[in-house]
N, C-alpha and C positions, 0 to 999 in steps of 0.2 A: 723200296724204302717205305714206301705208304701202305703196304702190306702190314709193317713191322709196329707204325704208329695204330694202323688200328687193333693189331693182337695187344697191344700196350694199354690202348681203352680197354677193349675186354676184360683184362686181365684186372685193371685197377677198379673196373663196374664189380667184379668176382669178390675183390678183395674188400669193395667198401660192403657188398652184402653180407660177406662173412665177419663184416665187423660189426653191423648191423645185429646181426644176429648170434653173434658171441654169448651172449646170456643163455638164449635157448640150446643154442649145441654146449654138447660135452667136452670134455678138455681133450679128449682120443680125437674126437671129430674134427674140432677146431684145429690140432695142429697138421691134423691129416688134409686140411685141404690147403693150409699153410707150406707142403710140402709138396702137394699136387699144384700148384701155382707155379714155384720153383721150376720142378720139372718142366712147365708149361714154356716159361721164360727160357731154359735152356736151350728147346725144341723147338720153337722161335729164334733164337740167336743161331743156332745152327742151320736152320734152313733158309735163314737170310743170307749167312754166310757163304752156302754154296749156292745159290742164288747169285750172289754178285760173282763167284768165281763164272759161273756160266756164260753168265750178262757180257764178263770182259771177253773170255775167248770166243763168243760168239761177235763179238765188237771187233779185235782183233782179225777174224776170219774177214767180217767185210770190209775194213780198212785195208786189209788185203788183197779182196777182190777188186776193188775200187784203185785201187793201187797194178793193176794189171797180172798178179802173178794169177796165177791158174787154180783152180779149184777143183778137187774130185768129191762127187756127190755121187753114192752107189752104181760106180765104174763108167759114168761120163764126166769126161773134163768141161767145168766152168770157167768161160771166162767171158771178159766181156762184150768180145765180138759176136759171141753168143744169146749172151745170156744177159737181161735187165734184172735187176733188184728194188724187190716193192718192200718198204719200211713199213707197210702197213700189217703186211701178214711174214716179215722177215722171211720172204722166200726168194727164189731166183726164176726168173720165166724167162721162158723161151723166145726171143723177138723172132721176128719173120726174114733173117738171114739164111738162116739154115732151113729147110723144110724139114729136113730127117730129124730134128728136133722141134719141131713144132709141135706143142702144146704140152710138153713138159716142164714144168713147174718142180723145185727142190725145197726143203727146208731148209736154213740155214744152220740149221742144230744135227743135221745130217751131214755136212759137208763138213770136209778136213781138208789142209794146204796140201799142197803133191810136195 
């Protein structure tokens, strides 16, 4: 969301120069970037949007894992007698249970429910 507040600064910095400067640009120019703003604001709304679609199924998947079902991350099973989860880099590590997986490390954006 704080992505979204700053493309909103940007955008009103854009729009107050171009108001600024309304005298010196032309009427083609002036509405061309009247339009190119728009666009801007669109492509911002949509990229926050799927943005948060992400955010939740990735939210979703470790509410999951955390919840005990099982995880498959390119064809090993996660779970959590396996596997820790670090919130700092949304990954899944290897704890020292298992040797044969020791020192694999997942993304969470990799991993799908089984």
């Amino acid at each position: 969301m704080a992505k979204f507040f700053v493309f909103i600064i940007l955008v009103l910095l854009l729009f107050a120069l171009s108001y600024a400067l309304r005298k010196r640009l032309r009427d083609k120019i002036y509405y061309f970037f009247f339009f190119f703003f728009g666009v801007l604001i669109i492509v911002a709304v949509l990229f926050e949007l799927r943005s948060s679609k992400e955010d939740k199924s990735k939210e979703e998947l470790i509410l999951a894992f955390f919840q005990g079902s099982s995880l498959k991350c390119k064809d090993i099973h996660v779970s959590k007698e396996n596997f820790n989860f670090d919130y700092g880099t949304s990954a899944f590590i290897a704890n020292d249970k298992n040797a044969s997986l020791k020192f694999m490390i997942f993304n969470a954006r990799d991993c799908e429910l089984e």
